[in-house]
Structures are given as C-alpha cells and as structure tokens.
VEXTORKOL-328026 format. One record per residue (C-alpha): residue number from 1; x, y, z; residue in one letter. Coordinates in pm, 1 decimal, decimal comma. Layout:
REM VEXTORKOL-328026
num|xx|yy|zz|residu
NUM|X|Y|Z|A
...
//
This chain:
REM VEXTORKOL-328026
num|xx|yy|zz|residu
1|0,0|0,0|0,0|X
2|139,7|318,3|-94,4|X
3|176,2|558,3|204,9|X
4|-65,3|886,3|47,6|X
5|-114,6|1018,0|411,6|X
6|46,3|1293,0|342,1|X
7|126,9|1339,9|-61,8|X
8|408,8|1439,4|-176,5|X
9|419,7|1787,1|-290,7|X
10|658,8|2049,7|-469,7|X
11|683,4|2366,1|-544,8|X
12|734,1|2519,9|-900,3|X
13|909,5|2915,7|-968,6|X
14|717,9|3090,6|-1266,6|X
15|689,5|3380,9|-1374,9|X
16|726,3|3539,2|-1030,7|X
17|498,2|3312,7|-873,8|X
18|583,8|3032,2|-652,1|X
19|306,5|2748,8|-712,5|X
20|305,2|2401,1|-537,8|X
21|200,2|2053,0|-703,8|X
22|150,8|1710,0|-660,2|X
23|461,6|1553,5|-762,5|X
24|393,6|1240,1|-860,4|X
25|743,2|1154,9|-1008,8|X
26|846,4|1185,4|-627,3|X
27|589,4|977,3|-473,7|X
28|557,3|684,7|-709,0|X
29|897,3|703,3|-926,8|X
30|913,3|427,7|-1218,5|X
31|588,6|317,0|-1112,7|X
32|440,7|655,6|-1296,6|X
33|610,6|579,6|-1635,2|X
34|401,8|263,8|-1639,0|X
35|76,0|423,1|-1624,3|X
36|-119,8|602,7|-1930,8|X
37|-84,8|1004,0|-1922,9|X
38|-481,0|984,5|-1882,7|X
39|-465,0|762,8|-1547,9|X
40|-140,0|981,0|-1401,2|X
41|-405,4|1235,7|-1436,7|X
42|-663,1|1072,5|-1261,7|X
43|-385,6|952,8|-976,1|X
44|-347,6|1324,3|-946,6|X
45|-705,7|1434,1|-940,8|X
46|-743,6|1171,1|-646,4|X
47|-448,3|1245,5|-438,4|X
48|-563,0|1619,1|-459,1|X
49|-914,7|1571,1|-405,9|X
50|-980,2|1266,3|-162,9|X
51|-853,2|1188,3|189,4|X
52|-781,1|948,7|450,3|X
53|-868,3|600,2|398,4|X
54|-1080,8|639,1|22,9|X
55|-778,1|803,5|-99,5|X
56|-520,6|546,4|23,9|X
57|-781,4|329,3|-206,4|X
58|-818,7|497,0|-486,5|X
59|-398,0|504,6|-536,0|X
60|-361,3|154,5|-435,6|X
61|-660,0|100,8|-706,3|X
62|-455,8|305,4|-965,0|X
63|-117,1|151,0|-944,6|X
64|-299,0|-206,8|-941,7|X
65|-418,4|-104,1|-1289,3|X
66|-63,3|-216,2|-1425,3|X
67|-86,8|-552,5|-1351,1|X
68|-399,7|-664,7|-1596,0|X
69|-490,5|-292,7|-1740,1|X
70|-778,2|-313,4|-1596,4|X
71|-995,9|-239,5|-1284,8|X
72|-1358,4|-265,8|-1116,7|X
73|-1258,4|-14,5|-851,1|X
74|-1464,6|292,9|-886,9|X
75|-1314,3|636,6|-792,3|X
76|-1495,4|971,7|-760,0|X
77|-1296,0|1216,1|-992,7|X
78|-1343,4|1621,2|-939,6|X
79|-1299,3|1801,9|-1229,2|X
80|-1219,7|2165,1|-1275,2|X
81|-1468,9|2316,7|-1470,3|X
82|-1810,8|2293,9|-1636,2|X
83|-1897,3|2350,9|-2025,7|X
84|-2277,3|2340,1|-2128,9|X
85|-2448,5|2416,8|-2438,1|X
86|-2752,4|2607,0|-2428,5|X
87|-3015,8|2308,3|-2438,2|X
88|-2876,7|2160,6|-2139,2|X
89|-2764,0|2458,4|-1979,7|X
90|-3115,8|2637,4|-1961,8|X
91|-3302,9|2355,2|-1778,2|X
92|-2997,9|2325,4|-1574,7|X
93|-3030,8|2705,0|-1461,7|X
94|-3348,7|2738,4|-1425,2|X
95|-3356,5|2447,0|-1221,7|X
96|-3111,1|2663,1|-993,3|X
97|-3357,1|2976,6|-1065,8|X
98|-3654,7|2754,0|-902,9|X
99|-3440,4|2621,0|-612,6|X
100|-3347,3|2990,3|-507,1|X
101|-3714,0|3096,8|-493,7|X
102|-3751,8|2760,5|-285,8|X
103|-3497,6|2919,5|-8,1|X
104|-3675,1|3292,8|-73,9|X
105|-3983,6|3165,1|6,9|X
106|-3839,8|2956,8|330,6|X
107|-3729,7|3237,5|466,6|X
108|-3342,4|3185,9|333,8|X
109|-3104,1|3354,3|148,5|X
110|-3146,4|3254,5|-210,3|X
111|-2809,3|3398,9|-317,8|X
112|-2619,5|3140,7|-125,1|X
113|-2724,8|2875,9|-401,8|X
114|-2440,4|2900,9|-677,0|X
115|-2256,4|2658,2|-850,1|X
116|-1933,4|2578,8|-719,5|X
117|-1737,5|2543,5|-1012,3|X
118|-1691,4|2751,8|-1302,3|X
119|-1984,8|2656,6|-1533,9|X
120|-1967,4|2808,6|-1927,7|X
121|-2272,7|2814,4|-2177,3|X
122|-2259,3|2835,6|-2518,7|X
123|-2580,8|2946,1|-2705,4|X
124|-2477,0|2840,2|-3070,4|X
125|-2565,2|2523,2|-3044,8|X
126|-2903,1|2566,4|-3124,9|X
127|-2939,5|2849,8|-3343,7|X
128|-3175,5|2822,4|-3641,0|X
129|-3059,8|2919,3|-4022,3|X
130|-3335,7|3072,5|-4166,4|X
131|-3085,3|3319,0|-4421,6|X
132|-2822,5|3207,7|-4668,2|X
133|-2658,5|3220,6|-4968,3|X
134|-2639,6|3604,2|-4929,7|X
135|-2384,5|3898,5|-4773,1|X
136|-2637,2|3940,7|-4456,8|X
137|-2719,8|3634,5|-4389,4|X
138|-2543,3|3582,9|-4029,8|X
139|-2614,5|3893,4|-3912,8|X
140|-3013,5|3879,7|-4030,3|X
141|-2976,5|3499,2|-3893,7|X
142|-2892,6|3618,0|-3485,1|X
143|-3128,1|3934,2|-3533,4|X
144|-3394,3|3715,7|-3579,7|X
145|-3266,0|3428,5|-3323,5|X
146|-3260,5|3732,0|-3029,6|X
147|-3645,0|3847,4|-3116,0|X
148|-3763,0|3482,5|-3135,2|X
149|-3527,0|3392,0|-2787,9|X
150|-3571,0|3697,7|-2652,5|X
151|-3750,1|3581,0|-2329,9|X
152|-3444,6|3288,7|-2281,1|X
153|-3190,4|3560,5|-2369,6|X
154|-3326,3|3773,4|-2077,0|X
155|-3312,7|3491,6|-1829,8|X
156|-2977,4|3403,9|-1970,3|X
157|-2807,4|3759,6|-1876,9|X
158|-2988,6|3691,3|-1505,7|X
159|-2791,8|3402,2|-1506,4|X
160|-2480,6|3521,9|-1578,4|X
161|-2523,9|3833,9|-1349,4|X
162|-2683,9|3671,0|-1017,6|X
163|-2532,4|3322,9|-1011,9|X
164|-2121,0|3323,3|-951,2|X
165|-1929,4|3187,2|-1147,6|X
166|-2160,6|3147,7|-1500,9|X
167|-2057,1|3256,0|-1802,0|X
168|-2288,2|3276,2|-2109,1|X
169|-2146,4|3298,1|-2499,8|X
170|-2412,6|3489,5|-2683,0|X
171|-2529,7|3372,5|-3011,9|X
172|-2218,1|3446,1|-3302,5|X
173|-1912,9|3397,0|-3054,5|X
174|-1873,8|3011,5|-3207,6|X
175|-1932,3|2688,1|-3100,4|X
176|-1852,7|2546,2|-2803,9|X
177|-1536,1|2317,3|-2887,1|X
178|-1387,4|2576,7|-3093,3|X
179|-1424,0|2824,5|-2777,8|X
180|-1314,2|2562,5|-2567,3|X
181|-988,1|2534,0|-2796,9|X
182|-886,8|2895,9|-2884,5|X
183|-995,0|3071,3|-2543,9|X
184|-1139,0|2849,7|-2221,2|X
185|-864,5|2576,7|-2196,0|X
186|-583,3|2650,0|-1965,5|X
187|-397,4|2323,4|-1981,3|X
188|-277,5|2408,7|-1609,1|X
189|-477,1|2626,0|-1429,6|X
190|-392,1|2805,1|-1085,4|X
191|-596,5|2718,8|-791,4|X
192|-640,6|2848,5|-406,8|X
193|-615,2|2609,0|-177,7|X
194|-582,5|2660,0|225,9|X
195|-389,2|3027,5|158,8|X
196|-168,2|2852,4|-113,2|X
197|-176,1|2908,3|-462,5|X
198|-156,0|2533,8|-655,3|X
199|-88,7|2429,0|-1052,4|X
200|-307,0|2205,2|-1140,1|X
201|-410,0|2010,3|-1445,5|X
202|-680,9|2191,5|-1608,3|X
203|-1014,9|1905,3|-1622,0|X
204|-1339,0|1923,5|-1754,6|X
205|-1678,6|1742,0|-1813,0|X
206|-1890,2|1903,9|-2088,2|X
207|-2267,4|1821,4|-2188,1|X
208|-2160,8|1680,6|-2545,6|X
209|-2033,7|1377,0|-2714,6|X
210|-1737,8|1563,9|-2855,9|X
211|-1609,0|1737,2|-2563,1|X
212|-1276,4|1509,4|-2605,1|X
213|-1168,6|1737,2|-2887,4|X
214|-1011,1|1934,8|-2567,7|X
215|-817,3|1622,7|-2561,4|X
216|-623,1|1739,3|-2861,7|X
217|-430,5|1924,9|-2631,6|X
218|-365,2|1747,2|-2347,0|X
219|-647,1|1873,9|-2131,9|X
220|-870,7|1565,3|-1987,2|X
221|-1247,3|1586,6|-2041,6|X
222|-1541,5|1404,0|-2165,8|X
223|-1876,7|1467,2|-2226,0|X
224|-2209,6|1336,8|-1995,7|X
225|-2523,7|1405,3|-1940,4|X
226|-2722,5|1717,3|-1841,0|X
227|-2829,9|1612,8|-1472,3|X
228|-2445,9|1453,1|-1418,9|X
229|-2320,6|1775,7|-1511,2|X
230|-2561,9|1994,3|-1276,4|X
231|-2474,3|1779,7|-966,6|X
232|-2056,7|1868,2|-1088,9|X
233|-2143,5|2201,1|-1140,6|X
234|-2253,1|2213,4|-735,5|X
235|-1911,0|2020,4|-643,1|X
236|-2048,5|1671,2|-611,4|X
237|-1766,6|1427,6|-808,2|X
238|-1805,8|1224,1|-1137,7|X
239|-1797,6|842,0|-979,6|X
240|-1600,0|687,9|-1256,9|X
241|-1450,2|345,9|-1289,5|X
242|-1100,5|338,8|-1314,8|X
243|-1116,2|279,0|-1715,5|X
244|-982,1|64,0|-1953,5|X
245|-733,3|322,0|-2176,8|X
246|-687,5|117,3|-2522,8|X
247|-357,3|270,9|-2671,1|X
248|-284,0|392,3|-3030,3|X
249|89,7|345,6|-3145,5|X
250|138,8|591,5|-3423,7|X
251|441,7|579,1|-3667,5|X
252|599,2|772,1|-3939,9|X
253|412,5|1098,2|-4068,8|X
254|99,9|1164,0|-4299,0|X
255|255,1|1247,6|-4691,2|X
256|175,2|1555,9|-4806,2|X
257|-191,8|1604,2|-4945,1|X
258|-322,1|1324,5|-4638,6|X
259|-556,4|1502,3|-4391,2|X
260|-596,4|1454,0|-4028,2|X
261|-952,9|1390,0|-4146,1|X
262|-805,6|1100,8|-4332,9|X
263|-611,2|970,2|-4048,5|X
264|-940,2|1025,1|-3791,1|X
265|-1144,9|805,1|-4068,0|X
266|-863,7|575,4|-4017,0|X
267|-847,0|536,7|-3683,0|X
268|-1256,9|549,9|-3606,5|X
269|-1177,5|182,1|-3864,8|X
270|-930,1|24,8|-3681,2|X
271|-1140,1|105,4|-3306,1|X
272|-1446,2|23,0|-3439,2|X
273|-1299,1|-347,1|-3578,2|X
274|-1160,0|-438,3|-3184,1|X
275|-1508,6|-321,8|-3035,6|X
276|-1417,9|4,2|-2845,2|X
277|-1729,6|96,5|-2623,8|X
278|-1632,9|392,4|-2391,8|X
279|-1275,2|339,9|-2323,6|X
280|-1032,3|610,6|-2270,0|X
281|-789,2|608,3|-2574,7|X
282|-454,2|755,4|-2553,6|X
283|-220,7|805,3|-2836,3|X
284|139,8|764,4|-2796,6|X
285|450,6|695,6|-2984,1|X
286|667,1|855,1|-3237,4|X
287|390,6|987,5|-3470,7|X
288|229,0|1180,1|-3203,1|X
289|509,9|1410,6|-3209,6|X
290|468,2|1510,1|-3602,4|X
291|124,7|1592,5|-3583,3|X
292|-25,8|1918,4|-3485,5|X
293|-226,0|2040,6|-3229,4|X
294|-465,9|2070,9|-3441,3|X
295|-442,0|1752,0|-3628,0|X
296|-467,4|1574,6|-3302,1|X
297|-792,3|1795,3|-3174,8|X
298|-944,6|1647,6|-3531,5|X
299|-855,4|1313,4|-3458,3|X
300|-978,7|1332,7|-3082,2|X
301|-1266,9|1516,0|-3196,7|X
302|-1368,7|1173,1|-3364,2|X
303|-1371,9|1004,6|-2963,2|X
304|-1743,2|937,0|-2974,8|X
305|-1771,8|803,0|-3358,3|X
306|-1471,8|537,0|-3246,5|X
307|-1670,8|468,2|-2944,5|X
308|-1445,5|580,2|-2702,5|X
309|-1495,4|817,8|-2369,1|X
310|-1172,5|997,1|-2472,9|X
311|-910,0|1026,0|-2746,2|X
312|-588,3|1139,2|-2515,5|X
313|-283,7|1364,9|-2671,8|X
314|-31,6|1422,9|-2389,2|X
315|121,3|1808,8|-2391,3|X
316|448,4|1842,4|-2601,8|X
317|571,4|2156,0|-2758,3|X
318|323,0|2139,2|-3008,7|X
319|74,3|2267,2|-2727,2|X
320|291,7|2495,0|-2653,6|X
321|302,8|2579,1|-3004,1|X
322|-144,5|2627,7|-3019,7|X
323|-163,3|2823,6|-2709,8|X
324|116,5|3050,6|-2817,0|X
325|-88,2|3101,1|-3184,6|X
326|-438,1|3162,7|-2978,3|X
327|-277,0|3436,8|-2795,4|X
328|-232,1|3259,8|-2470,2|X
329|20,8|3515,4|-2222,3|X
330|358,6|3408,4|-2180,3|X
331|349,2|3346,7|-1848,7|X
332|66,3|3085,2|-1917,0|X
333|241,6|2872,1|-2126,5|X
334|574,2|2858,1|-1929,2|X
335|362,4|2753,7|-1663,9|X
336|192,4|2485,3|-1897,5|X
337|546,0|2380,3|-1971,1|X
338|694,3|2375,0|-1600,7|X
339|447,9|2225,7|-1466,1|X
340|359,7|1924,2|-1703,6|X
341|730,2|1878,3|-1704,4|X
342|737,7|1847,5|-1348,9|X
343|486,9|1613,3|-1278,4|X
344|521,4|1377,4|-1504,0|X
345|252,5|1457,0|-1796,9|X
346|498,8|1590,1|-2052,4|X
347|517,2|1362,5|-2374,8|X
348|738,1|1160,1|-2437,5|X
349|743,1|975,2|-2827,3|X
350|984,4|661,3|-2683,6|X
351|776,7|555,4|-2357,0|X
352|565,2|255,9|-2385,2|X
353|307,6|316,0|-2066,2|X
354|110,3|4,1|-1971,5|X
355|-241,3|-61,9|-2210,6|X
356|-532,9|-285,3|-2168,1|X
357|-479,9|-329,5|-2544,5|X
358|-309,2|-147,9|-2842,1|X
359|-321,1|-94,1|-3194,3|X
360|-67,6|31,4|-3412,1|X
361|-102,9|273,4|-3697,8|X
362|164,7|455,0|-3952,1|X
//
C-alpha cells in the first residue's frame, strides 16, 4: 500500500509566482512511467481531491491497474470546470432559478445557491438558419434568433449576473469546442487552496459527445449528461470506474496532401474493428510528435464516432506551439510547460506506458 497520508508535494518558480504541485514523479517514481498520461491524471485528481482512507484506495486502485490494465474499482474524480451548451444549460439554470425561490420563500437567502465550479454556456448550439446564400445572412440569422429567444436571452443575462461563477457565450461567438480550444482551456490552471496558490491540471466534463476534442491538447475531459453535469457544477464528483485506456501506437508521418480527417477516418476503422465501447484512448509513440495540435484535436474530436470516452494527446511543444498562436500570455504557457514537465505529464514519443490493449497505426 502506498503511504498517500500525506502526498508528496513540490513547489514550481514561474513567472514570479511560486506554485506548489503534486509531484507524482516523487511519490511513485518508475511506477508513474508505467501508467497512461490519462490515469497519471486521474492519480493526481485523487491524491488532490480525496482523503484518509478512500484516498489510500483509490492510489492503491490506480497503481494495481498495471498488472492486468484493468480495474472494477470505482473512484470519484473532481474536475475543474463545467462547459454546457444552451439546451442543457437552460433547464440546468433554471432548475437553480426555481431552487433559489424555494430558499426565498423559506425564509433563506437565495443567493447562497451558486454553482461551485466555473460553469460556461454556449448558445450556438441551437441556433436556427433561416438566411443564406447572401452577404447578410449571419447577421439577419442572430437578429432574428434574439427576437424569437428573446424571453431565454433575458433569463440568460440573469444568469450570468446573479449566479457566480456562469458565463454565457451569446449567439455568433462560435461553437462550443472551438471556444473551448482557442480561449477556455488553460492546460494548467492556478488554484487556491488553504492560503496557497496550486498548478493544477486543467479538467473538464462538458454536456456533449465531442467534448474530447479538448483532448487534442492534453487537457482531460469528456462529455455526460445534463443532470451529471448539474450535480458537478454544485461540487459533487463524477464516480468513474477506473477505465480501460486502449492505446494507439502511431508511426511515421501523414505524406503531403493526407488530412488529419483522413487519419481520424482511419483510426474510427481500426477502433471500431476491436469493439471500443467507452474506453479512454490515448495516443502515444513517435507519430504523435509530427502531428499538430490541431491535427490531433481532429482526430480526438472523432472520440465518440470510435466509441471511445476519450481520445488522449499528452502536452508536447506542439501545445505549446497552439496556445502561443491563440494568444495565450507568456506566463501561461511557461507555466503549462513547467508544470507538465514536473509532474510527469509531458510527452514523451519513446515511452511505452502500460495498455489494456493497443493498436498500431503509420
């Protein structure tokens, strides 16, 4: 049993800032190298977020997972953030709306109900084309989508002015992934924790199939349903089974005119033929390293037509590379680096983690 009483922590220099981590190279050594990237970040998630006896559990369950790559132990998995489109994320608040007039009318303070995590909506999920084929079409297309909405729109800006935390994306700001990408995804994120500043791995649930594209850059998340994702939102944890993480050996490098799209149709083939049904999939080996951030958010984009929970890129200078080309700061993206370097999540194209299974593509 590994001794988790009292983790294992260090302390990283950035940017002015002095930041402490779980440092799971410390604690578990060799051991780490043997797990996927995607369960080192669920062996941090638990160390940071569980305690006493549950905890001591949930690692032993972990590092078990190297024997067979595989386990029935369940662990309860915290994630970071929230990410909602609008048709879940409107019953979701006014659910909220109806519980605060609940404590009103008991005599409470309604403004104490708020969601405990950060919780994003995006509204372009559902808007109707009723314009094309000419120069006015998107802007005639969200004129009429705010008079038709107008009475959600309204109870949208409440949202996002009474309850902490909520963030709406109007109609016309994009859809969600491609927000998620380019401006929500922090890769490491700072958090407060008992008067200390932490770095963290930045994790996320979102209320649609292809949240995994986020996995195109090494940020863990998949997508469940709207009730999971309102009990999240108010801090309760995502019981998950420790899962099954089927691993994709790429080689060599797509030839010129060959599309990630091409290599996502490949891969969705080759998953589908051994029966993938909500594994995590992580991709590793040398041919990780010549793709793209954004060939890799295509091909994890693709997680839910291969069947799979997620479709797992580890961060290598190629993240680096996105965030610095979607204006991340500096200071950001030395931390990303630091930090995943640190604690054991940076890529690496030569190691050969533990798998329940693997294919191999070139």
């Amino acid at each position: 049993m590994e001794n988790t009483d009292t983790p294992l922590t260090g302390h990283l220099d950035v940017a002015g800032a002095r930041l402490r981590f779980v440092d799971l190279p410390a604690m578990f050594g060799a051991k780490l190298g043997e797990l996927p990237v995607v369960l080192r970040l669920l062996l941090e998630n638990v160390i940071r977020n569980m305690d006493g006896d549950e905890r001591r559990a949930a690692v032993d369950a972990i590092l078990a997972w190297r024997e067979r790559g595989t386990s029935e132990h369940e662990i309860a998995y915290q994630p970071n953030r929230v990410l909602m489109h609008d048709t879940t994320s409107t019953p979701a608040l006014v659910d909220i709306a109806a519980m605060r007039d609940a404590l009103a009318e008991a005599g409470a303070d309604p403004s104490a109900l708020n969601p405990v995590l950060p919780v994003d909506s995006s509204v372009d999920h559902s808007l109707a084309v009723e314009y094309f084929g000419e120069l006015n079409a998107a802007p005639k297309n969200l004129a009429l989508e705010l008079r038709r909405n107008a009475e959600r729109y309204r109870f949208l800006r409440w949202a996002s002015q009474a309850l902490t935390g909520v963030r709406i994306h109007p109609p016309g700001t994009g859809i969600m992934h491609t927000i998620n990408l380019e401006q929500l995804a922090t890769v490491v994120t700072r958090v407060e924790r008992e008067g200390e500043t932490w770095a963290v791995p930045d994790t996320m649930i979102g209320t649609d199939s292809h949240t995994p594209m986020i996995n195109g850059i090494g940020v863990l998340g998949w997508g469940v349903g709207g009730l999971e994702a309102q009990t999240v939102m108010f801090g309760m944890p995502v019981m998950q089974r420790i899962p099954d993480v089927i691993g994709v050996r790429l080689t060599g490098a797509l030839k010129p005119g060959v599309l990630a799209t091409d290599l996502a149709l490949t891969v969705t083939q080759r998953l589908r033929a051994i029966g993938v049904s909500g594994e995590f999939v992580e991709y590793f080996g040398p041919g990780v390293a010549t793709l793209t951030a954004g060939e890799r958010a295509v091909v994890a984009n693709m997680a839910p037509e291969y069947g799979a929970s997620t479709g797992f890129f580890a961060v290598d200078a190629h993240t680096l590379d996105y965030l610095r080309a979607t204006h991340r700061s500096e200071d950001a993206i030395r931390l990303v680096e630091a930090y995943t370097r640190a604690a054991g999540l940076w890529f690496d194209p030569e190691a050969t983690p533990r798998y329940t299974r693997t294919i191999e593509i070139d």
